[in-house]
C-alpha positions, 0 to 999 in steps of 0.5 A: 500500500501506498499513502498519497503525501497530498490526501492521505489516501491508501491506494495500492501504487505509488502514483496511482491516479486517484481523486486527490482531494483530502475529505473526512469522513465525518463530512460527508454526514453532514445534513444527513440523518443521525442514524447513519453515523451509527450505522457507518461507525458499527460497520466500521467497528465489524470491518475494521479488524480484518487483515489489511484493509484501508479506509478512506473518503473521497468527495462523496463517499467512504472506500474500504481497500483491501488489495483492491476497493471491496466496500463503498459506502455512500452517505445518502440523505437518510440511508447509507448506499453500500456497494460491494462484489460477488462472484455471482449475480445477486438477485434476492433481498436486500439487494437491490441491484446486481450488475456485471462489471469487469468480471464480477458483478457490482451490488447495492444494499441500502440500510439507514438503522442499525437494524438494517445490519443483518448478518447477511449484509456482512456475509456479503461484505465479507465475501467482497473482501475475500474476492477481492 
């Protein structure tokens, strides 16, 4: 991994293109619903632990790294827009879309409550990471 001198971003190459704009995390829940911090930060929390993952923020969203992007989070006015891959197309609940893409098919879920955190949303997330 490589850390970008100007945004602080973990990225796999040194001088790999990127969107170099240094964002926090924090700011992209502002105007957004409460609710969505403490999503963000239990998933965080689950997330964080596993083998060599990087997280960073770009302009409008939060990546999880680990060899390539396996997790994008989206801050949404009242949900978070979580993006993550499988071998396979996905076509039942919660998913809400399953589209191929460079090989390997591209998912969303949507969640706003910490309800919404089942343990099949982690299967999913976990199963991103060891894909990718």
């Amino acid at each position: 991994m490589w850390t970008c001198p100007k945004c602080e971003r973990e990225l796999k190459n040194p001088n790999q293109w990127h969107n170099c704009v240094k964002v926090s995390i924090d700011s992209l829940f502002e105007g957004k619903a409460e609710e969505l911090v403490f999503v963000f930060d239990k998933l965080l929390s689950e997330i964080i632990d596993w083998e060599n993952v990087a997280v960073s923020a770009t302009q409008n969203c939060i990546v999880f790294v680990h060899n390539q992007t396996f997790l994008i989070i989206r801050p949404m006015k009242t949900a978070l827009d979580l993006k993550f891959y499988t071998a396979t197309q996905q076509e039942e609940e919660p998913i809400l879309k399953s589209i191929l893409y460079s090989g390997k098919f591209q998912n969303h879920i949507r969640v706003s409550s910490l309800e919404d955190l089942t343990p099949t949303i982690y299967s999913y997330i976990k199963q991103s990471y060891k894909l990718l």
